[in-house]
N, C-alpha and C positions, 0 to 999 in steps of 0.2 A: 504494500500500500504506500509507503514511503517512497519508492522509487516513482511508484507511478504519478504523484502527486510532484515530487521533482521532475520528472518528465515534463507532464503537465506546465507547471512555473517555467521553465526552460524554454516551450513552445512558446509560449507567452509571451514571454521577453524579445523572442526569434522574431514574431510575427508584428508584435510594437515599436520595435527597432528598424524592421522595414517600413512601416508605415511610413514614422516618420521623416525616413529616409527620401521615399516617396513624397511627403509633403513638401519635403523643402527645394524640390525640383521645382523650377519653372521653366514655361514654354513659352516663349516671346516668337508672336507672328506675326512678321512687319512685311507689307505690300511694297516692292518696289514694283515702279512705272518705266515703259521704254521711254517716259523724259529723263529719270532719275538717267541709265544710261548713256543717252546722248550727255548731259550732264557735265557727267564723268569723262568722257571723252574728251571733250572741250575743256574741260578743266585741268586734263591731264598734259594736252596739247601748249594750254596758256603756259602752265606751270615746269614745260620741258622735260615730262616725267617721260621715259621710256617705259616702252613697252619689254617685259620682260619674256625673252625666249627662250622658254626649257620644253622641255623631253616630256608632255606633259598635256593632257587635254583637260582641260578644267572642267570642272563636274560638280554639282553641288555634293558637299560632304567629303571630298577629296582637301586635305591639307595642305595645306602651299609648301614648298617647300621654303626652307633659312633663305636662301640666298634671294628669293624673291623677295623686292622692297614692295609695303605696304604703306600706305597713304589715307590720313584723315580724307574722313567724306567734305565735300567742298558743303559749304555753306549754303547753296541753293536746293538740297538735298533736304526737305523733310519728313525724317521719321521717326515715333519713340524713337528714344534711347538711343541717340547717335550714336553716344561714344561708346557704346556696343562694339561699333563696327569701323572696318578698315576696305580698302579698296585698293585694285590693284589692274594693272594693263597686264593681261597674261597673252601670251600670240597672237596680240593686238587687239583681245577680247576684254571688256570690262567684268572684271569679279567684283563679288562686297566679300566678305570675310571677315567669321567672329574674332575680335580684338585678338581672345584672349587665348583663342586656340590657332586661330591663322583656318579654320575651316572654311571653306567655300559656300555662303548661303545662298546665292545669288548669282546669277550671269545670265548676260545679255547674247 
């Protein structure tokens, strides 16, 4: 009966430990527009930014890799939570990508 009762409390804890594991995730879902894109272009252009060419087809959830420079969103760009996000010219394509992981949420 003891064990089973420790079982019991052990599952418990297993399953409230996920929870709140699960609560503290968010899911941030922000619309970018083919303006946001052109944008970014343009902005990339003004500001001399190259276009970065690797080995590499950009794809939403693919990570950029280091040597790729990323770039604040310009200013005429709004959506929640800018500083979320970074942007980048990948084979002359515009990405956005999470700050904080360099992941690809976004392309044009």
């Amino acid at each position: 009966m003891k064990k089973l009762l420790i079982s019991i409390a052990t599952a418990s804890a297993l399953v409230a430990g996920a929870g709140a594991a699960l609560a503290g995730t968010t899911t941030t879902t922000t619309t970018w527009t083919t303006q946001d894109g052109t944008i970014i272009k343009k902005y990339s252009t003004t500001e001399n930014y190259s276009s970065a060419d690797v080995d590499m087809t950009p794809k939403v959830g693919v990570v950029l890799p280091d040597n790729v420079e990323v770039h604040a969103l310009p200013q005429d760009i709004h959506v929640s939570q800018p500083d979320m996000y970074s942007y980048a010219i990948v084979n002359g394509q515009p990405v956005v990508v999470e700050r904080s992981s360099r992941r690809i949420v976004h392309i044009w």
